[in-house]
C-alpha positions as CSV (number, residue, x, y, z in Angstrom):
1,X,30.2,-21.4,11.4
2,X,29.7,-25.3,11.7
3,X,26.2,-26.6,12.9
4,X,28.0,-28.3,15.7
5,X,29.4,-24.6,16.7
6,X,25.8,-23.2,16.7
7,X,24.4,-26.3,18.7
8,X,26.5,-25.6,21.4
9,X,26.5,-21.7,21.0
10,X,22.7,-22.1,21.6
11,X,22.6,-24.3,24.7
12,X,24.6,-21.5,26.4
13,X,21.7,-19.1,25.2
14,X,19.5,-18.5,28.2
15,X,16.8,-17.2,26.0
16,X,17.1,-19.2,23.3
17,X,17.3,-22.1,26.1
18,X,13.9,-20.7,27.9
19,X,12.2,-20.4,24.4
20,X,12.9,-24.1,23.3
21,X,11.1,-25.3,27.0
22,X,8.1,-23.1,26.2
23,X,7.5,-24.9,22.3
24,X,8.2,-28.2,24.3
25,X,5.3,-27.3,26.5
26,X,3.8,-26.4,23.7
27,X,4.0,-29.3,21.8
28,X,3.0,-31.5,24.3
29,X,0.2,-29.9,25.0
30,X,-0.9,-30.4,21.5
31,X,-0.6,-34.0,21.4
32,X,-2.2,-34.2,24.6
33,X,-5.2,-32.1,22.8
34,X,-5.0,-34.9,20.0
35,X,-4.8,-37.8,21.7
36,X,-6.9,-37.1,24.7
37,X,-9.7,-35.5,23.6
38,X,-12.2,-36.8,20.4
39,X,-12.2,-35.6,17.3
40,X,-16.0,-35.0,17.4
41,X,-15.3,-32.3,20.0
42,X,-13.9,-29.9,18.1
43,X,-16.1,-30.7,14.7
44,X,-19.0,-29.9,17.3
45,X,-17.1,-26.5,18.6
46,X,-20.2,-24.5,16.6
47,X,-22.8,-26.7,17.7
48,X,-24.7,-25.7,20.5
49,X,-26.8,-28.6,20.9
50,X,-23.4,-30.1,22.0
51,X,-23.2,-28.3,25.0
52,X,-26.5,-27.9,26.7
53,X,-25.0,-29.6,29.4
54,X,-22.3,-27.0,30.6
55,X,-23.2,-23.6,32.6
56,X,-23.2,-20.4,30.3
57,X,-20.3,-17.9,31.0
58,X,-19.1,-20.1,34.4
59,X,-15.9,-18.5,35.6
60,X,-12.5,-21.3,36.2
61,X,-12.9,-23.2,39.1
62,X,-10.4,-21.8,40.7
63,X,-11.5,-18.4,41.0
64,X,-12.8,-20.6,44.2
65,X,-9.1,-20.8,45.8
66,X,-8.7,-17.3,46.3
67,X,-12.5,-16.1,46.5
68,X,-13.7,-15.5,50.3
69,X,-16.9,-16.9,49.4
70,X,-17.5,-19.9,47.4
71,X,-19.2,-19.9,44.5
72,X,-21.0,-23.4,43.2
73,X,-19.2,-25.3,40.6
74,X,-21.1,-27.1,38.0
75,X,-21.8,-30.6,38.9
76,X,-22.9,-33.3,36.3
77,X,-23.9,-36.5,38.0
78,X,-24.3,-40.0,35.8
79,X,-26.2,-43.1,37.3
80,X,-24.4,-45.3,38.2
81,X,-26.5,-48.1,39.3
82,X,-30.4,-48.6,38.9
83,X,-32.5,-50.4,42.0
84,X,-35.2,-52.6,40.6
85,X,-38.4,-53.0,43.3
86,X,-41.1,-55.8,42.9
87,X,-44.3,-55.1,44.3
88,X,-47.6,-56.6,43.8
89,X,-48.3,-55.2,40.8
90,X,-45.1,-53.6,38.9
91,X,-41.3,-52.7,38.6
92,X,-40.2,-49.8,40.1
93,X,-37.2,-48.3,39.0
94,X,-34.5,-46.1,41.3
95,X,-31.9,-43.9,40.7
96,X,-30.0,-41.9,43.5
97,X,-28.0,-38.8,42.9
98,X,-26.5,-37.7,46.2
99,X,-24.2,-34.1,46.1
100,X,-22.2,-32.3,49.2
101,X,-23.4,-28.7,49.0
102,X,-20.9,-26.6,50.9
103,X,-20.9,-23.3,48.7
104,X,-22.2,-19.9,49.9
105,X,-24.4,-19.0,47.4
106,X,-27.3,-20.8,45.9
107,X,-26.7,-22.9,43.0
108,X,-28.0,-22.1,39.3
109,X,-31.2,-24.1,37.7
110,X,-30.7,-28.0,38.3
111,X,-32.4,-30.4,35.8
112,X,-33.3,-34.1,34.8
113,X,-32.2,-35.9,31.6
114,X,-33.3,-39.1,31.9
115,X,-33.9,-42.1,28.8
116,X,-36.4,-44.8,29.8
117,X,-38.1,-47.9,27.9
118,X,-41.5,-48.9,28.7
119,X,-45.2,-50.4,27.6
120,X,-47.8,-48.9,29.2
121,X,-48.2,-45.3,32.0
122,X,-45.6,-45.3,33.8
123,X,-45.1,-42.6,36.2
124,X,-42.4,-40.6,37.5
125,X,-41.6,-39.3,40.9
126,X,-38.7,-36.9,41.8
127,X,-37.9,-35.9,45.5
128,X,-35.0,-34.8,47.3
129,X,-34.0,-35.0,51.1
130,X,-32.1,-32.4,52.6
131,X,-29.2,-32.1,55.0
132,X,-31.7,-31.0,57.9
133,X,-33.9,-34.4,57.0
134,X,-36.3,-32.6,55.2
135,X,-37.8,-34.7,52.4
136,X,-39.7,-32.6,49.4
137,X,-41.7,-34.0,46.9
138,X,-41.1,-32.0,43.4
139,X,-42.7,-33.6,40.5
140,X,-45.0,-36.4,39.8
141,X,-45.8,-36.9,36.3
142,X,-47.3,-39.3,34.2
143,X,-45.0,-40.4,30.8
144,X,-47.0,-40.5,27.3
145,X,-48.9,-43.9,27.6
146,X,-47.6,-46.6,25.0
147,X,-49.3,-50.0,23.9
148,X,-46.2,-51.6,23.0
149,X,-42.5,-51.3,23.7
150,X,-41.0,-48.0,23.1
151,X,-38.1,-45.7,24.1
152,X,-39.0,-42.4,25.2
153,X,-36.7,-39.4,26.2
154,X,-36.8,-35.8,28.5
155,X,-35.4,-33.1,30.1
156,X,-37.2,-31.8,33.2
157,X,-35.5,-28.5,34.5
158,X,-36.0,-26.9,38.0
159,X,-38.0,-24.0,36.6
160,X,-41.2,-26.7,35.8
161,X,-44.0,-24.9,37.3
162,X,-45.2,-28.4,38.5
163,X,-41.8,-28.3,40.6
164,X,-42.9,-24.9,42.2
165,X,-46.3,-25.7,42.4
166,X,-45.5,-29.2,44.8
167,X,-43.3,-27.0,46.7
168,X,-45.5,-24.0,47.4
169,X,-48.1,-27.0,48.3
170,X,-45.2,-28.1,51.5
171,X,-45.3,-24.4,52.6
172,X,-45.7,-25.9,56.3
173,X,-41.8,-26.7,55.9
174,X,-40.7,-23.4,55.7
175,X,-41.2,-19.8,58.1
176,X,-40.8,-17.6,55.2
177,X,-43.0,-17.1,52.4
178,X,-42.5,-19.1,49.1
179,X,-45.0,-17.5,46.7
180,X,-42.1,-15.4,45.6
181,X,-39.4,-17.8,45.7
182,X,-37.8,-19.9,42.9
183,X,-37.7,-24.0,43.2
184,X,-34.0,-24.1,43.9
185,X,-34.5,-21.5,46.5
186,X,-36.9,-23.4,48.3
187,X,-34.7,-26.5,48.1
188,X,-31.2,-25.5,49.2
189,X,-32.7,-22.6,51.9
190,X,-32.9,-23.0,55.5
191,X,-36.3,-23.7,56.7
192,X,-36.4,-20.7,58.8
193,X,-34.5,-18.3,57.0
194,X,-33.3,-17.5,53.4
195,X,-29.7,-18.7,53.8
196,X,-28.2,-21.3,51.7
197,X,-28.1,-24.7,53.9
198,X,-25.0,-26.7,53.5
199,X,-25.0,-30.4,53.7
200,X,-25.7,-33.4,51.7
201,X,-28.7,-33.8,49.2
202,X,-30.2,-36.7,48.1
203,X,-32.1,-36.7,44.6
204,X,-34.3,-39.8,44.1
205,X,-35.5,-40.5,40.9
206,X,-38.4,-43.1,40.8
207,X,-40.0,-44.7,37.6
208,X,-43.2,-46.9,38.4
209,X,-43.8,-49.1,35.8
210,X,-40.7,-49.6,34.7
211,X,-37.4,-51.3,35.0
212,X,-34.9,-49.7,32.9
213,X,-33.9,-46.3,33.2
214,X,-30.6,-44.0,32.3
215,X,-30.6,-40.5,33.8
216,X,-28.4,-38.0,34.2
217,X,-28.5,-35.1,37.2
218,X,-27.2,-32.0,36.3
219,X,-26.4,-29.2,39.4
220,X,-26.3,-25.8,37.8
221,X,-23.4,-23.7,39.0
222,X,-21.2,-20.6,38.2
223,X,-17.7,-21.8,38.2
224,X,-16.8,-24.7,36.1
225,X,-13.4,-26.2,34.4
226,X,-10.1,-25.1,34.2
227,X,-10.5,-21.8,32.1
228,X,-14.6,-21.5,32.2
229,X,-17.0,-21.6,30.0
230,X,-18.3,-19.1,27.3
231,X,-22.0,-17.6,26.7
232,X,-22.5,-20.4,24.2
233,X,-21.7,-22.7,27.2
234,X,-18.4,-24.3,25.6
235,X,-15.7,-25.9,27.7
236,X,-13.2,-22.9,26.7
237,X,-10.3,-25.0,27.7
238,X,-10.9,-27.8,24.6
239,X,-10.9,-24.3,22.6
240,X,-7.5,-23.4,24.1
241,X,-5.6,-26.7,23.8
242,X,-7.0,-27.2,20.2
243,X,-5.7,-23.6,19.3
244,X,-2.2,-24.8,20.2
245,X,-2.2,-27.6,17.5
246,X,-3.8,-25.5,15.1
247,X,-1.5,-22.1,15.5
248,X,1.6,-24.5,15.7
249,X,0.3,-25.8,12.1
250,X,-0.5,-22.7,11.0
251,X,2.8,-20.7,12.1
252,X,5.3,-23.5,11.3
253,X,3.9,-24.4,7.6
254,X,3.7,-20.6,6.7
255,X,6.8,-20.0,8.0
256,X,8.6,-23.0,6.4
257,X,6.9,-22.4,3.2
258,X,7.6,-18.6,3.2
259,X,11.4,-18.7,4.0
260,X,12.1,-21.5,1.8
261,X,10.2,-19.7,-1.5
262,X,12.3,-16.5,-0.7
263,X,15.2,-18.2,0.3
264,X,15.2,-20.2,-3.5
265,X,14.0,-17.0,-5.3
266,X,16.7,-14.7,-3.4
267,X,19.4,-16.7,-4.6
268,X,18.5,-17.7,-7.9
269,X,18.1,-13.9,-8.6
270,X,21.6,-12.8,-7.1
271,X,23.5,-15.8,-8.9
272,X,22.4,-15.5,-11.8
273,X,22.6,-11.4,-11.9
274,X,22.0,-9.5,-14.5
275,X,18.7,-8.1,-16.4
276,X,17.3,-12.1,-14.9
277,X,18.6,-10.6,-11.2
278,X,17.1,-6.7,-11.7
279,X,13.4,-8.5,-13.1
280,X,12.8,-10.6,-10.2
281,X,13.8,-8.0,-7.7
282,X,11.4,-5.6,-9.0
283,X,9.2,-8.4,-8.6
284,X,9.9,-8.9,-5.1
285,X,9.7,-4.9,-4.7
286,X,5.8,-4.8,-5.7
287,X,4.6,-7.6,-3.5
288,X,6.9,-6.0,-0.8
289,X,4.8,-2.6,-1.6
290,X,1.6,-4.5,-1.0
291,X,-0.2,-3.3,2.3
292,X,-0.7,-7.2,3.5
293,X,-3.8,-7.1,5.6
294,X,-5.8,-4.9,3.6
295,X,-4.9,-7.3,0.9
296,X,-5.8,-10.8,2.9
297,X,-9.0,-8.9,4.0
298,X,-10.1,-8.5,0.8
299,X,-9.4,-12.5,-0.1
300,X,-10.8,-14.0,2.7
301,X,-14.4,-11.7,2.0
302,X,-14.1,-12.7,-1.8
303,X,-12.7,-16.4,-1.8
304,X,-13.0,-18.9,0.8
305,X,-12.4,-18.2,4.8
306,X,-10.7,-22.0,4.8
307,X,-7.5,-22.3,7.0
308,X,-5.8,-24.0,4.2
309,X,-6.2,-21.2,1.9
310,X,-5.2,-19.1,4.5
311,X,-2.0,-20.3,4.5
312,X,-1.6,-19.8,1.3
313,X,-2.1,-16.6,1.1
314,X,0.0,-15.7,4.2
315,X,3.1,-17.7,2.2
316,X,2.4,-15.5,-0.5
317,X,3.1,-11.8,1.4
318,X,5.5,-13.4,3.8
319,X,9.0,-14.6,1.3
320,X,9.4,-11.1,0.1
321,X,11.6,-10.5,3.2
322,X,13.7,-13.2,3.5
323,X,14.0,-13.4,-0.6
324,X,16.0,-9.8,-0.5
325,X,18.5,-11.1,2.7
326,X,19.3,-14.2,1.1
327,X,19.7,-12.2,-2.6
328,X,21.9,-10.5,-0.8
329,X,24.2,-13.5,0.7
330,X,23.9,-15.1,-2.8
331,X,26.0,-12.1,-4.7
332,X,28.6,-12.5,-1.4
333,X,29.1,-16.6,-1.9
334,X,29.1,-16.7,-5.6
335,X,32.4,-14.8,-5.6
336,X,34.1,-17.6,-3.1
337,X,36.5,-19.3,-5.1
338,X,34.4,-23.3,-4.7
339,X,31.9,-21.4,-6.7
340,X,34.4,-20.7,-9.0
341,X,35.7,-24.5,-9.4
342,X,31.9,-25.7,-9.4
343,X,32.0,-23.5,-12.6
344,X,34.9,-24.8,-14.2
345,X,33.8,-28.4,-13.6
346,X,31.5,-27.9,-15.6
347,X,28.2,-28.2,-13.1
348,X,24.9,-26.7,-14.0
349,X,23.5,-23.4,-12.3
350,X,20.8,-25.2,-10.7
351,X,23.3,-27.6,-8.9
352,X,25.6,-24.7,-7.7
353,X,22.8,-23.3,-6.1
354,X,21.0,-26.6,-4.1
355,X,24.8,-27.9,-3.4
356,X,27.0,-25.5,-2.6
357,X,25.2,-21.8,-2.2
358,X,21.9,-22.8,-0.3
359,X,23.9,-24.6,2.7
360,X,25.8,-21.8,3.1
361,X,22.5,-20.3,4.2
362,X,20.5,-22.4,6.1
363,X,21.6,-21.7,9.3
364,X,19.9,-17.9,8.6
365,X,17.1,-19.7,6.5
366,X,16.4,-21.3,10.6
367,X,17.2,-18.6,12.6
368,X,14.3,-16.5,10.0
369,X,11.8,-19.7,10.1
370,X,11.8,-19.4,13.8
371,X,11.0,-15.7,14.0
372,X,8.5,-15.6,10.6
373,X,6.3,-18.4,12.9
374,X,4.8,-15.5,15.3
375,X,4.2,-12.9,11.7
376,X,1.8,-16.4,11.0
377,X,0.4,-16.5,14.4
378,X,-0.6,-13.1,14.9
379,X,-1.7,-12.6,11.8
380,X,-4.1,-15.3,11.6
381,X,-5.3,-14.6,15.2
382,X,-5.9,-11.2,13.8
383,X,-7.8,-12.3,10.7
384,X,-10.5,-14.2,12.9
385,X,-10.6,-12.0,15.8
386,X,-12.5,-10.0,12.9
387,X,-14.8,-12.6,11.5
388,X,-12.4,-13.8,8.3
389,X,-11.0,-16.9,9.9
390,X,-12.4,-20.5,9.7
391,X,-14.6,-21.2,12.2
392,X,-14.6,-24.8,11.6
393,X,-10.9,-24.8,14.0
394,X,-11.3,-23.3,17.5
395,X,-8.0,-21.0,16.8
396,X,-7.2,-18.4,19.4
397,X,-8.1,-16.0,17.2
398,X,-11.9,-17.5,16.6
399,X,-12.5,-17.6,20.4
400,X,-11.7,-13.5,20.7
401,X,-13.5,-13.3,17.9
402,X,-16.6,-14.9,19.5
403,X,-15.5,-13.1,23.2
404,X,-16.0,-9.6,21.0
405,X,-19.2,-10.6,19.4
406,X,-20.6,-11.0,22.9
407,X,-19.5,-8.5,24.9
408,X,-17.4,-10.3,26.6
409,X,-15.1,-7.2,27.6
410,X,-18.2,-5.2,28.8
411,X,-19.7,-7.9,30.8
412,X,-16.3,-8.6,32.9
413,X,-16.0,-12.2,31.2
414,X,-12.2,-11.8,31.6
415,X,-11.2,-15.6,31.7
416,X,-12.6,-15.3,27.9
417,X,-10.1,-12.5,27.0
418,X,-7.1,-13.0,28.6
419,X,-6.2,-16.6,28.2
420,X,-6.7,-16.8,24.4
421,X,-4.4,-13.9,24.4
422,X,-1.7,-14.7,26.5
423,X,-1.8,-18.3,24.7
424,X,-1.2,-15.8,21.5
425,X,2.0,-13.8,23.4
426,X,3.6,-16.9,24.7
427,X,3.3,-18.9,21.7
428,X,5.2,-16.2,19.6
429,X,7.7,-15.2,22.8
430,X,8.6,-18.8,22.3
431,X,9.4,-18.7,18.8
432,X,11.3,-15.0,19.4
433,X,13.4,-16.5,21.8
434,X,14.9,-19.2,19.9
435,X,15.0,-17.1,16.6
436,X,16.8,-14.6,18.7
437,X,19.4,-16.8,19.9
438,X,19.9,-18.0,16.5
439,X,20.5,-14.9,14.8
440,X,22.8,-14.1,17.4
441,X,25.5,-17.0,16.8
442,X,24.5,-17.3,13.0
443,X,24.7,-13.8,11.7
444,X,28.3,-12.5,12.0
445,X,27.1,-8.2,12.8
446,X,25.3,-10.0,16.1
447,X,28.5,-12.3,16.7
448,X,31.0,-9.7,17.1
């Protein structure tokens, strides 16, 4: 069967047809991964100072599109543009960071990350104003004073006790009693009852003393990104669309490298026959008898957890299979008469093997690459679900891992589970699908 016979065999495959559009979304969703989004993000996966600004365990934001009530997403507000007042005396700077509020449930903690440069006491004032008109004063605060010219650097979060103390002092703005009531609490309820009020606030930052400052408003909220956030507060869809690079790599190379070691070592053994044939199948039978896992346990604890080694040792358990198939096809095609006149030319073992056995088989050799990459996938994904993988890569497999180590399962954090495993099941349905097809028009039991 001619490669121009199997082209066309497989574009009539519905399967093999619906497995090739899933790898193509696939693939382009791993160069989108590369290109789109820095390298620096997935060296930083591990560190959490990375990603103080993200909620912890937020759910997808669309859990909002079919929830009755909504919950708040996760807003991160930059400045934009900075208001310079004169007065008699000094600079004033002023920052604005206006937000609809329209959710049914209070938001989380809000906070303040603002960078300023300045000689001198300068002294900061935050307030908000309300959708009701309400203006409350939270914080004034004087910064560390400086005789000459320095950059300075903070975080204030909601949960100051200066913040509740300036609103407990405005207690005339609200019927019900505060001494028990967090800052945002007092801030987004209704003055006369505890009920969320919806509307537009207005956070103004003021810096007296100053004229250069670069803040950043952050609005705490439970729902944020496409697949959520995990308890270490990382943006879980980077992880996912890094994993698809990575367990492409990863299945692809082992695969590759697996069916092309037991492809060469399957043939060489049945052409050549013989006490050489009878060694190197014994061979094959005692890493076949190997219990694999228990085996690549035991080398990931004792070596090196490194992806790249890894690989290696996956190619190592995974050409026993395809090496005894091939062996196989080899004692079939040397007995074809163009082995025959190969022979009686006068050409050496080695080129009646690359030239005219090998061809004969690579349309198998594909159909078994395509089917070995999910063996790679799994496996892998299984290796760092318990703790062996690298967790330099954001693989699938690391994220469950990470989802395990905190409960994840327990504490209802679904959107941590299930996507890094149905990324798992569609990545190898993909590759079953187009192996499968192949097989089917390449392998002549299937055919018939």
């Amino acid at each position: 069967m001619d490669y121009s016979e199997i082209k066309s065999s497989f574009a009539k495959s519905r399967t093999g047809l619906i497995g090739l559009g899933i790898l193509a979304c696939l693939v382009i969703a791993s160069i989108f991964a590369i290109i789109a989004i820095p390298v620096e993000t997935y060296k930083n996966w591990n560190n959490p100072a990375s990603w103080t600004e993200f909620p912890k365990s937020a759910q997808p934001i669309w859990v909002n599109w079919v929830s009755v009530k909504k919950i708040p997403e996760h807003v991160i507000l930059d400045s934009h543009e900075t208001v310079i007042i004169q007065n008699n005396v000094e600079k004033i700077a002023v920052q604005k960071f206006g937000v609809d509020y329209s959710y049914d449930y209070f938001p989380g903690e809000f906070l303040l990350d603002y960078k300023t440069e300045y000689s001198g006491s300068p002294v900061l004032h935050i307030s908000v104003t309300r959708p009701d008109g309400v203006t409350l004063k939270l914080l004034s605060s004087s910064l560390p004073h400086s005789e000459h010219l320095t950059v300075y650097s903070d975080k204030i979060f909601s949960t100051n006790e200066s913040i509740r103390k300036n609103l407990r002092l405005q207690k005339d703005v609200f019927s019900f009693p505060v001494q028990t009531k967090t800052a945002k609490e007092m801030i987004f309820a209704k003055s006369d009852n505890i009920e969320v009020l919806k509307g537009r606030y207005e956070f103004v930052v003021t810096l007296e003393g100053a004229e250069k400052l670069d803040s950043k408003f952050i609005l705490g909220g439970k729902v944020f990104g496409i697949a959520g956030t995990d308890e270490l507060r990382r943006d879980l869809a980077i992880g996912l669309l890094w994993g698809t690079p990575v367990a492409l790599f990863i299945g692809i190379v082992v695969a590759i490298g697996s069916v092309i070691s037991g492809l060469i070592f399957g043939v060489y053994s049945g052409y050549k026959g013989g006490l050489t044939d009878e060694s190197m199948m014994r061979f094959n039978d005692v890493i076949y008898a190997l219990p694999a896992l228990p085996f690549l346990i035991i080398l990931s604890v004792t070596t090196s957890n490194s992806v790249f080694l890894m690989i290696g040792f996956l190619m190592i358990f995974g050409w026993v299979g395809i090496a005894k198939v091939s062996r196989s096809m080899a004692l079939q095609i040397k007995t074809r008469q163009f082995v025959d006149a190969a022979k009686i030319m006068g050409q050496k073992d080695m080129k009646i093997i690359f030239r005219h056995i090998i061809p004969q088989i690579i349309p198998y050799a594909l159909a078994s690459i395509a089917i070995s990459v999910p063996a790679a996938i799994t496996t892998e994904a299984g290796l760092s679900f318990l703790g062996l993988g690298d967790p330099t890569f954001p693989t699938w497999g690391q994220i469950l891992h990470d989802a395990q180590s905190h409960g994840a399962a327990a504490r209802g954090l679904w959107w941590w589970i299930v996507p890094p495993g149905i990324m798992v099941a569609i990545t190898g349905l993909a590759f079953v699908f187009i192996g499968n097809a192949l097989e089917s028009k390449v392998n002549p039991k299937l055919r018939r």
